[in-house]
N, C-alpha and C positions, 0 to 999 in steps of 0.2 A: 165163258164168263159166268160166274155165278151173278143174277140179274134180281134175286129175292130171298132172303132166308123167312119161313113161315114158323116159328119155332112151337106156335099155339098147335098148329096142326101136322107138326115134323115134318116139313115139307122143304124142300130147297131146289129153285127154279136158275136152269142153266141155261144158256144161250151160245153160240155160232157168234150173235151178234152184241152188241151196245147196247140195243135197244134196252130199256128197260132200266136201264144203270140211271141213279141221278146226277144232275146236272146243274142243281143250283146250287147257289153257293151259299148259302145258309142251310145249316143241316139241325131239323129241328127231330129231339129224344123223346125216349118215352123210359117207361120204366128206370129211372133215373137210382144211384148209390151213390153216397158220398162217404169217404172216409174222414175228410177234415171238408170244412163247409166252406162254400165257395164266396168270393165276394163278386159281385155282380157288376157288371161292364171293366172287368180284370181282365188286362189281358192274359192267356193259359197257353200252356200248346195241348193238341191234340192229335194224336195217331187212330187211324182207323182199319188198319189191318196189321197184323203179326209180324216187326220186323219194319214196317211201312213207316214213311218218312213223319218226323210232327211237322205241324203247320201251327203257326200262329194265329190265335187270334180272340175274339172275346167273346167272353161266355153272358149271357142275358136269358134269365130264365132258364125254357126249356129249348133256347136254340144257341148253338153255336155259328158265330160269324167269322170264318177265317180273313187274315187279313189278305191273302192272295188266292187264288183259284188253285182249285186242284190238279194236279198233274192227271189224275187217272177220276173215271167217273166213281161213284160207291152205289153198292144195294142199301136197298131198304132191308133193314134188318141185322148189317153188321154192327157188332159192337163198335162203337168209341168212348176211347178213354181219355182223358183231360188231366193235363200233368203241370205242376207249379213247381218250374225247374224242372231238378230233376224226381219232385215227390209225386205220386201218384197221388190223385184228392179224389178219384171218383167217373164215375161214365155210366156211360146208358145204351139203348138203342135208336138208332137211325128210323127215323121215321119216313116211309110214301111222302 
């Protein structure tokens, strides 16, 4: 499992285990782009890996609140992206 992407320091930390992957269910960004500007407590969907399922849910600031738990844990450090339909508006990084 990739368990961190360090991209300040090109580092990317793998694991045997889980450990390390998050678990809650608010996944709060950093480094944030927007293509077309979001409106706030809208609900969006979101994908966090390539291919990887969207999950609903609403966007508030710099966190995302999925409306259901995630099937799989995420690192700190992958992109997610936030989509209105099916248009793309913008994403960030997953924040520790």
């Amino acid at each position: 499992y990739v368990v961190r992407k360090d991209t300040e320091h090109n580092r990317v930390t793998v694991s045997h285990e889980r450990s390390g992957l998050l678990q809650e269910e608010t996944l709060r960004l950093s480094q944030m782009n927007w293509l077309a500007e979001p409106v706030p407590g809208k609900t969006y969907d979101e994908q966090y890996r390539y291919h990887g399922p969207r999950i609903r849910g609403t966007l508030t600031g710099q966190e995302f609140v999925p409306d259901a738990p995630h099937d799989e844990a995420i690192a700190a450090g992958q992109s997610l992206v936030i989509y209105d339909g099916e248009e793309l508006i913008g994403g960030g990084i997953i924040d520790a």
